[in-house]
N, C-alpha and C positions, 0 to 999 in steps of 0.2 A: 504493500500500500504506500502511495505519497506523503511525503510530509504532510501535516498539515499544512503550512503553509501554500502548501501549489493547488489544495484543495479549489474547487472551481463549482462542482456540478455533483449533487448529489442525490440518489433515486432509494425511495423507499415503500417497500410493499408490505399490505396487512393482509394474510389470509383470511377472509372471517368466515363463521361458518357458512354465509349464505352469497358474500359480497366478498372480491377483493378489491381493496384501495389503495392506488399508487400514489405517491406525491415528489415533486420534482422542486429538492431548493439548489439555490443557485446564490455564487457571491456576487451580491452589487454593494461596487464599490467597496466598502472596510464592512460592511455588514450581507450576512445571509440572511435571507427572502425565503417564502414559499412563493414558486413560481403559481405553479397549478395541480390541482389534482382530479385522478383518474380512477373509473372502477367499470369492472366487468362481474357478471358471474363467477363464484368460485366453482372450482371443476372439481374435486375428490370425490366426490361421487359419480355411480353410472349416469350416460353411459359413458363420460372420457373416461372417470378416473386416472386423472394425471393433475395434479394442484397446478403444474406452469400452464396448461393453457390458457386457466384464469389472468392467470400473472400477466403473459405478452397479453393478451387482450386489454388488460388496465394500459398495460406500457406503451402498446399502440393506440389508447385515447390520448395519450399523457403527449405523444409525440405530434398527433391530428392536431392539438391545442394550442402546441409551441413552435409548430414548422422543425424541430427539433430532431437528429436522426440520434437513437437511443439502442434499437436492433439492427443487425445485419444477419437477414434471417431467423434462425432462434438464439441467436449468440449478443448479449450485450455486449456493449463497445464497451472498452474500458479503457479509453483512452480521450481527454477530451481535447477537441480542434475543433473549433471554431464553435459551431450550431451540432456538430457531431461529438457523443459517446457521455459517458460519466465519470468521475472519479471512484465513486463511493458508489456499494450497492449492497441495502440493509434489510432483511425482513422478519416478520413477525408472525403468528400462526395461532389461531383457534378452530380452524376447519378441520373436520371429522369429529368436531365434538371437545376438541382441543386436550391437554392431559387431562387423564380418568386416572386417582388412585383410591388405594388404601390403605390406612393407617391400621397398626395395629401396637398397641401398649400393654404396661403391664396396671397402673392404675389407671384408669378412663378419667378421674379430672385433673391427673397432674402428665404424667410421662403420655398419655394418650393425644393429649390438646397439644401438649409441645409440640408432637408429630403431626398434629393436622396444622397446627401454625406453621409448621416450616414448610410441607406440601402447600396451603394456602397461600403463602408469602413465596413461591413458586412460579405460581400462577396456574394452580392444578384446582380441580373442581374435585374434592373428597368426596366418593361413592360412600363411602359407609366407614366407620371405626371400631375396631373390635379391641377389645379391652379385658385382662383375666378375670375382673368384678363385672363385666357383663353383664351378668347372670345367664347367659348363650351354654347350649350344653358344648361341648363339641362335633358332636354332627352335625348342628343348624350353624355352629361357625365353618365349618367343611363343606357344607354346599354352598351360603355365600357366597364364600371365597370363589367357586366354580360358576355359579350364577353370573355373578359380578363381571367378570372377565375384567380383569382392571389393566391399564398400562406397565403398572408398576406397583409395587407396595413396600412401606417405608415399615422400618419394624424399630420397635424404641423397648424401653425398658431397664428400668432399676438405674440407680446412681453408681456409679466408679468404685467399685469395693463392697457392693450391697449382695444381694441375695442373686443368683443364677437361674434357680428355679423354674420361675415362671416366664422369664421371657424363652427361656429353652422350651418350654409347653407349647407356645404361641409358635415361634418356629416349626413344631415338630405338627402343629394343625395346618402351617401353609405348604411343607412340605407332604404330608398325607391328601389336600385339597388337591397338589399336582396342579395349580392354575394355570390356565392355558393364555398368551396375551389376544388385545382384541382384533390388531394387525398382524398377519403371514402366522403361520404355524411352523416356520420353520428355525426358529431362534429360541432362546429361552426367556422365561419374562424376566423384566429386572427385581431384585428386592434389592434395598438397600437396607442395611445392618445399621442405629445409631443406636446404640445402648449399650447397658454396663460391659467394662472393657474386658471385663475379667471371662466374659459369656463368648467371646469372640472363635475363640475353638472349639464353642459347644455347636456353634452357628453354622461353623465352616461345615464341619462334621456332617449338620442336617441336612443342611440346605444347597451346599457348593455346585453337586452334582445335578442336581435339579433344579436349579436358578442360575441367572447371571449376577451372581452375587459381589456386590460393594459392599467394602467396610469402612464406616469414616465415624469420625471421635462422637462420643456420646451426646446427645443432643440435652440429656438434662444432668453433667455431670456430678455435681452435689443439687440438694433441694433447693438450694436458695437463686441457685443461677442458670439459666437456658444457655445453651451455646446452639444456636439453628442455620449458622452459616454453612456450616461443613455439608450440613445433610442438604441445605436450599441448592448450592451449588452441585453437589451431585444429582441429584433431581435435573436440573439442568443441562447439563452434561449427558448423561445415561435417556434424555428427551429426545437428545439428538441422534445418538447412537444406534438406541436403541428402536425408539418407537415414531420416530418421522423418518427414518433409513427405511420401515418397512413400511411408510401412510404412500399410498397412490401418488408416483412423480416428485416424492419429497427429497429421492437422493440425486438426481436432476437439478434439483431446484438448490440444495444445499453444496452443488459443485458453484454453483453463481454469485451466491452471496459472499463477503468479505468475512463476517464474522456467523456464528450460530445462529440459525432461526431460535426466536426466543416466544414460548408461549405467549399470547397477546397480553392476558392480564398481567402475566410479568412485568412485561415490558409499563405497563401501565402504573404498575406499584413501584417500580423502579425510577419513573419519573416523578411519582410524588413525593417519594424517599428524595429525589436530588434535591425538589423544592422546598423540602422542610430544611434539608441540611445547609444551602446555601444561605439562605435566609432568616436560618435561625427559626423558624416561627413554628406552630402547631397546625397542621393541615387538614380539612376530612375530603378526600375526592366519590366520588359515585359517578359508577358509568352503569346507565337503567337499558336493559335490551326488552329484545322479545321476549326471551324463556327468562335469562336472569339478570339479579341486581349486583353488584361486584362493588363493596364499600372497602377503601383504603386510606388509613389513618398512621399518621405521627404524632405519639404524645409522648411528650420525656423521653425524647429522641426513640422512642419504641416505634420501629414501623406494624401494622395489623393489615390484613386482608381477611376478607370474607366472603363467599359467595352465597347469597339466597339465589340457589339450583329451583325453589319453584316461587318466584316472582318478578313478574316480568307484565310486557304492555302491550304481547300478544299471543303467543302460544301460551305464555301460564299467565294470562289475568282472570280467568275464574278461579286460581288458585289466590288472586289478590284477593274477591270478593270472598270466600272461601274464610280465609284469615283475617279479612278484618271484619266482618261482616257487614251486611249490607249500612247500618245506619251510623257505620265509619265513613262508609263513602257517600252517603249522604248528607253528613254533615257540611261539607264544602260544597253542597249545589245551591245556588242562591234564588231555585224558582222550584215552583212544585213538580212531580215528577212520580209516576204512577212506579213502584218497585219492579210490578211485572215488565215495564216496558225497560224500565233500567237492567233488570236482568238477560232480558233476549238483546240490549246492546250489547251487554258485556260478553255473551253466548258468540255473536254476530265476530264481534272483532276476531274472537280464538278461532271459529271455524273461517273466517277471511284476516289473515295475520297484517297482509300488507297495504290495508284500506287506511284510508287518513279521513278526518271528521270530515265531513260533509257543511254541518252547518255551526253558528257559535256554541250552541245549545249542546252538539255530539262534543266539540271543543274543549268546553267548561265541565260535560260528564268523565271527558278521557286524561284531563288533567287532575281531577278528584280523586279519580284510582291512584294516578300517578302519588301523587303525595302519599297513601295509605301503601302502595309498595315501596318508597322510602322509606316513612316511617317508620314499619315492622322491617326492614334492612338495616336500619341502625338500631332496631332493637336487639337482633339476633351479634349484628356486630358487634356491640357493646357488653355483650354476653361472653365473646371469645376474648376479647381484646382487654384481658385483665392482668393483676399483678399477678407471681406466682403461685398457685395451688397448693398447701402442700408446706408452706413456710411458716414457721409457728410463730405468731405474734405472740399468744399468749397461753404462756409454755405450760398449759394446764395437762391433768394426768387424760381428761378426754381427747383432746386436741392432738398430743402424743399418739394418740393408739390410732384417732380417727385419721389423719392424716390426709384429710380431704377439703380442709381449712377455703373458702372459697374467697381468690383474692378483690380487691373492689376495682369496676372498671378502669380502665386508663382515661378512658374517652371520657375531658369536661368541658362541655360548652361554653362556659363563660371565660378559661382561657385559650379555646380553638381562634386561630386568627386568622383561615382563610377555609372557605367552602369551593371545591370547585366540582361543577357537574358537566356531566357527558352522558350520549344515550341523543337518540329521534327527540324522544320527548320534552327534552333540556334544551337539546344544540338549537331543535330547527321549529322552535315553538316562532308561534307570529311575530309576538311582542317579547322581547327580552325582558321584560318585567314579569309577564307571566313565569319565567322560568327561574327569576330570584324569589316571587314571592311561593311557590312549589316547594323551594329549599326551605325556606326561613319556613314555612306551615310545617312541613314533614320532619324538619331537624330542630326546631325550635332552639336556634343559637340565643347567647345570652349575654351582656357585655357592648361590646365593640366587635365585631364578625365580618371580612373582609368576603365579597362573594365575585365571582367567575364561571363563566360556564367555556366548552371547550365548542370552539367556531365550527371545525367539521370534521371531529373525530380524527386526530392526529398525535393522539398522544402515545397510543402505541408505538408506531414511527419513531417518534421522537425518543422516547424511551429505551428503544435498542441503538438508535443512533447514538444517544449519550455516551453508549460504554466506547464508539471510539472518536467521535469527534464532539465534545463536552461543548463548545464554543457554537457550533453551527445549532445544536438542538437547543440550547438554552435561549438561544439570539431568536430561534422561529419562533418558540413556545411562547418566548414573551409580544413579539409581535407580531405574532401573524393566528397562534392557536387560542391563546388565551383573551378570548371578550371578559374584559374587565367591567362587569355590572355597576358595581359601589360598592359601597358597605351597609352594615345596618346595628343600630343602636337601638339594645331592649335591652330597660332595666328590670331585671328578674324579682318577683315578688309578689304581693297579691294586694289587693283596696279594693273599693266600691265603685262603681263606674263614677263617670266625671269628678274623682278625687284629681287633685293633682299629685302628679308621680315621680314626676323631674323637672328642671326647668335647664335649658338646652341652649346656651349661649356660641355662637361666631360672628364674626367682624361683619356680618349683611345681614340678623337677626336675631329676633330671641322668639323661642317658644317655650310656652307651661303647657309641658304633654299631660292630658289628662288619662287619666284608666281607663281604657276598651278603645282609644283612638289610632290609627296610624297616621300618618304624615311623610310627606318627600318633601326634599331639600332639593332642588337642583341645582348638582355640584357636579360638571363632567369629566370626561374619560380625562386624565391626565390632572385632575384639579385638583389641591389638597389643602383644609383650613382646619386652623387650630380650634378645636370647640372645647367648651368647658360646659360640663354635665353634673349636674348638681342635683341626686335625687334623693326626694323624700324617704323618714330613718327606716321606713319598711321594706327600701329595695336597693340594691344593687347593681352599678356597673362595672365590675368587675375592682374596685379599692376597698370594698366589705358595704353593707348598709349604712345607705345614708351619709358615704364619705363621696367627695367632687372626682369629678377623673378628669385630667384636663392633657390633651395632644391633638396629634395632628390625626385626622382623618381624610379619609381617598376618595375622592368622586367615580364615574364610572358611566357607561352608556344609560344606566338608568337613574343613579346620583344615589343619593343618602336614606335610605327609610328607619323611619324610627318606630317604632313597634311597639305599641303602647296596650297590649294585650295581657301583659302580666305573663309569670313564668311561674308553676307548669297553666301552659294554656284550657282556659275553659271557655267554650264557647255557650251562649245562650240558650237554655234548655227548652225555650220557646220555640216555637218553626219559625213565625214568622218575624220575634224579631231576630235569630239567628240570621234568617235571610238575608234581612231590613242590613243589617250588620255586616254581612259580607257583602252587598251591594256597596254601601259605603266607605268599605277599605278598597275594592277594587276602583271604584272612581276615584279616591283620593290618588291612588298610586298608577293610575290611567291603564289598566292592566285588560282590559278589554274596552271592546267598542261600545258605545250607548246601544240599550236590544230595542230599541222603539218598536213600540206595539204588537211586543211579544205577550 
C-alpha cells in the first residue's frame, strides 16, 4: 500500500444483507470528501451466489456518477492517473446473515456475558448462550448446538487458577454435538478457547480433533477484571479464514480488498469507539434496520454492543408491537386511530418490508413504533452493558457463595454527551427534526445531550477504513457523514405542569421553561453560545439539583431543544389531552406539516 501521503482516491464497499453500498472519497485539496455513492443488489444468494457481483455493480454506478474508470473488467485498478483506478480498496460485510455465534460459559451472569460481550463487540449476532447453571440437561444442550448450526463458538470459563471442571463439561457437550458450520461442509467449525488457562490441555485433548480450535488468554482472568480483546480479535480473524473463505465469492472478493472484510456492525462499533476516544466524550450510536436494532455505547471509556435480533421497522415490527404493546405505540399518535386498523398496518408493513408511508398519518404511525423499538433496544442494552458480575462489593457470607452479585448499568444519560443514529428511519426521515425528537422520546437523555444522525449510512465504510487511513475516515465522518442536528437541554426531575423548572439564559435571550413545555432555540449547524441554566432545587442539569451549569452549547441543522417534560417521562393519562400535548411539542419544534382538515 502507498504512503499515506500519495493517498488520492479511495473506494469502499458494504455488503448488507439485502443492499450493497459503494462510496468513493477523494482528496480535494489538504482535505478528503465523499465524492459519491453507489448500490446494487447484494448477490450471496441464489441464483449468483457470488457476493462480487453485487460489489462491481455498486462500483459500476459509483463510476456512471463520476465519469471515473475504477474496473478494467472484473479487476480494480489500483493505481490512480488521472480520472482512472484507486489507491485504497476497503470493505465491510453482513450478507448471508452476517457472523452467527455461540457462546458458551461456565456461570451465565458473569464468564457467560463476558463471552457474549466480546462476540457482540465483534460485530457477531449471538444465537443463543449456554451456560453450566442453565439448568439445560445435556441433550437439549447437544441438539442446540446441532440445530443452531453457528459460524463459530466462543467457549469461556473459570478464572486463571480456579476450578477445571466444568468448563471441561461444556467442551466435552460441543464436542459430543459434533456441530456442523452453516457455510461448505468441508472444513471444521471454529471454536475459540478463552478460559481458565490451566483447562487448556483438557480443551486441546477434547476438542483439537474435531474443531478448528484457537486458544487465546482468558477473557475473564480474575473476577474483578474482563480482558475481551484477545478473544474480539480472534473472532475477527478466524471470520475471515474461516467463514467468508467458505460464504459465496467471498475468497474473490477478499483477494481485492487491502485489508480484512470486517463484519458491518464491527466496523460500526469500531467507529464509535474512535469517536469516544478522540474526543474524550460518552457516546450512545443506534443503527435501527428491518429485522434489527444494533445499540453501541462508551461509558468510562467501556465500549458495549448489543443487538435486538427481533426489533426492527420491517421484517420484525410485529415483534415491536408484540413487546411493547399496543398502547406503547399508541401513546405517540396525536389523532385517534381504531387498534384494528393500526394492527393490519403494522401486519401490512412485515408482509410488504420495503413500502414507505404513503401519507403523514402512515408517517407519524411508523415513527411511533420506531421510538418503542429504541426504546426496548436501550432497554435490553442497558441490561448487558454493566459493571462486572461476580465482584463483591459487599463481602457478605451470601454474596460469597452466591457469586452472581448483578453489576449496575454503565449506560447514564445525564452524563452521555453525544447521540448518534442511523437506520431508513433516522437517516432519511423528511424533517431532520422528526428524527432528533425519535431519539430524545425513545432514549430520554438528560442534562446537556449533543445529537446527530448519520446522512446515508456510511459508517460502516468509514469504520474499517479507520484501521488504515485514520485521517481520511475521520475528515469524511465529520463532514460529509455526520448531520449535526443540535443539542438538547432536559432538566431531569419531576413538578406540576406550568411550574417553573429552569430558567435558560444566552447573549439573544432568556426563557423560564415551565413543566410539560418544549421549546427550540434557533442556533445553526456550526453555531455555538455560552448559556447558563439555572434550574429549580427539584431538578437537575447535570451539576446535582438545583445547582447552575453554565458552557458553551452547539447549534445544528435543527438548533437547540429544551425538553421541559421532566425525567423519567410521563405523558398524560388522558387521550385527549395527551394528544392536545403532542400536537403542541411537535408544532413548537416544527416536526411535521400543519394536517389541515384531517
Amino acid at each position: 500500500m502507498k504512503s499515506k501521503k500519495e493517498i488520492k482516491r479511495i473506494l469502499a464497499t458494504d455488503c448488507g444483507s439485502t443492499t450493497t453500498k459503494a462510496i468513493l472519497i477523494e482528496k480535494k485539496g489538504d482535505e478528503y470528501r465523499l465524492i459519491v455513492r453507489g448500490e446494487a443488489p447484494t448477490t450471496v444468494e441464489a441464483p449468483f451466489e457470488d457476493v462480487t457481483r453485487g460489489v462491481l455493480n455498486a462500483i459500476r454506478e459509483v463510476e456512471e456518477l463520476t465519469g471515473n474508470q475504477i474496473l478494467e473488467g472484473e479487476k480494480i485498478i489500483k493505481d490512480v492517473d488521472g480520472k482512472r483506478g484507486v489507491d485504497i480498496y476497503v470493505s465491510t460485510s453482513s450478507a448471508g446473515g452476517g457472523l452467527q455465534m455461540m457462546v458458551a460459559g461456565v456461570v451465565k451472569s458473569m464468564t457467560a456475558e463476558s463471552a457474549a460481550r466480546a462476540a457482540l463487540g465483534a460485530g457477531a449476532i449471538v444465537m443463543d448462550v449456554i451456560a453450566s447453571n442453565d439448568k439445560r440437561l445435556p441433550h437439549q444442550r447437544i441438539e442446540l448446538i446441532r440445530k443452531l448450526r453457528p459460524d463459530m463458538i466462543l467457549l469461556s470459563g473459570g478464572i486463571d487458577g480456579g476450578t477445571v471442571s466444568h468448563v471441561v463439561e461444556l467442551a466435552e457437550i460441543i464436542r459430543a454435538a459434533d456441530p456442523k458450520p452453516r457455510f461448505g461442509t468441508g472444513y471444521d467449525l471454529p471454536v475459540i478457547y478463552a478460559g481458565n488457562k490451566d483447562a487448556r490441555g483438557n480443551i486441546k485433548d477434547i476438542l483439537e480433533d474435531r474443531s478448528a480450535l484457537s486458544i487465546v488468554d482468558n477473557l475473564r482472568p480474575i473476577l474483578e477484571r474482563e480482558n475481551l480483546s484477545p478473544a474480539r480479535d480472534a473472532i475477527h480473524n478466524l471470520f475471515m479464514e474461516h467463514v467468508m473463505a467458505h460464504a459465496p465469492g467471498y475468497k474473490k472478493l477478499m483477494g481485492w480488498t487491502d485489508v480484512s472484510i470486517m463484519p458491518t456492525p464491527g466496523a460500526v462499533g469500531l467507529l464509535v469507539e474512535h469517536v469516544a476516544r478522540k474526543e474524550n466524550i460518552e457516546v450512545l450510536g443506534v443503527d435501527i434496520g428491518g429485522a434489527t436494532t444494533d445499540i453501541f455505547s462508551v461509558f468510562q471509556e467501556i465500549f458495549n454492543r448489543t443487538v435486538s435480533a427481533n426489533l426492527g421497522m420491517s421484517y420484525s415490527i410485529s415483534n415491536v408491537l408484540a413487546e411493547a404493546g399496543i398502547e406503547n405505540i399508541l401513546r405517540w399518535i396525536p389523532f385517534h386511530i381504531d387498534e384494528k386498523r393500526l394492527r393490519n398496518k403494522i401486519r401490512n408493513k412485515m408482509i410488504r418490508p420495503t413500502t414507505i408511508p404513503q401519507s403523514l398519518e402512515e408517517l407519524m404511525i411508523e415513527q411511533a413504533i420506531a421510538r418503542e423499538a429504541l426504546r426496548l433496544a436501550l432497554i435490553q442494552h442497558k441490561d448487558m452493558a454493566v459493571g462486572l458480575k461476580g465482584v463483591q462489593q459487599e463481602r457478605t457470607i451470601s454474596d460469597a457463595f452466591a457469586q452472581t452479585r448483578t453489576g449496575a448499568s454503565l449506560v447514564n444519560m445525564m452524563t452521555l454527551n453525544l447521540i448518534i443514529g442511523s437506520g431508513g428511519i433516522l437517516s432519511h426521515a423528511p424533517r431532520r427534526a422528526q428524527s432528533a425528537l425519535m431519539m430524545i422520546d425513545a432514549f430520554l437523555p438528560e442534562g446537556i445531550t449533543k445529537l446527530a444522525v448519520d446522512s446515508i449510512f456510511m459508517m460502516p465504510h468509514l469504520g474499517v477504513l479507520s484501521t488504515v487511513h485514520e485521517e481520511a475516515a475521520t475528515e469524511v465522518f465529520n463532514k460529509d457523514c455526520l448531520v449535526r442536528l443540535g443539542s438538547c437541554i432536559v432538566p431531569s426531575g419531576q413538578s406540576k405542569e406550568g411550574q417553573v423548572m429552569a430558567t435558560i439564559k444566552w447573549s439573544k435571550g432568556e426563557i423560564n421553561l415551565k413543566y410539560g413545555e418544549m421549546k427550540l432555540i434557533p442556533l445553526g449547524e456550526g453555531e455555538k453560545e455560552n448559556f447558563e441554566i439555572t434550574p429549580s432545587k427539584q431538578f437537575d442539569v447535570g451539576m446535582g439539583r438545583g445547582k447552575k451549569w453554565e458552557g458553551e452549547i452547539e447549534g445544528g441543522v435543527v438548533g437547540v431543544i429544551i425538553d421541559g417534560r421532566g425525567r423519567p417521562l410521563q405523558l398524560p393519562k388522558d387521550e385527549n389531552k395527551r394528544m392536545k400535548k403532542i400536537e403542541e411539542w411537535n408544532k413548537e419544534l416544527n416536526v411535521y406539516p400543519e394536517r389541515g382538515g384531517e
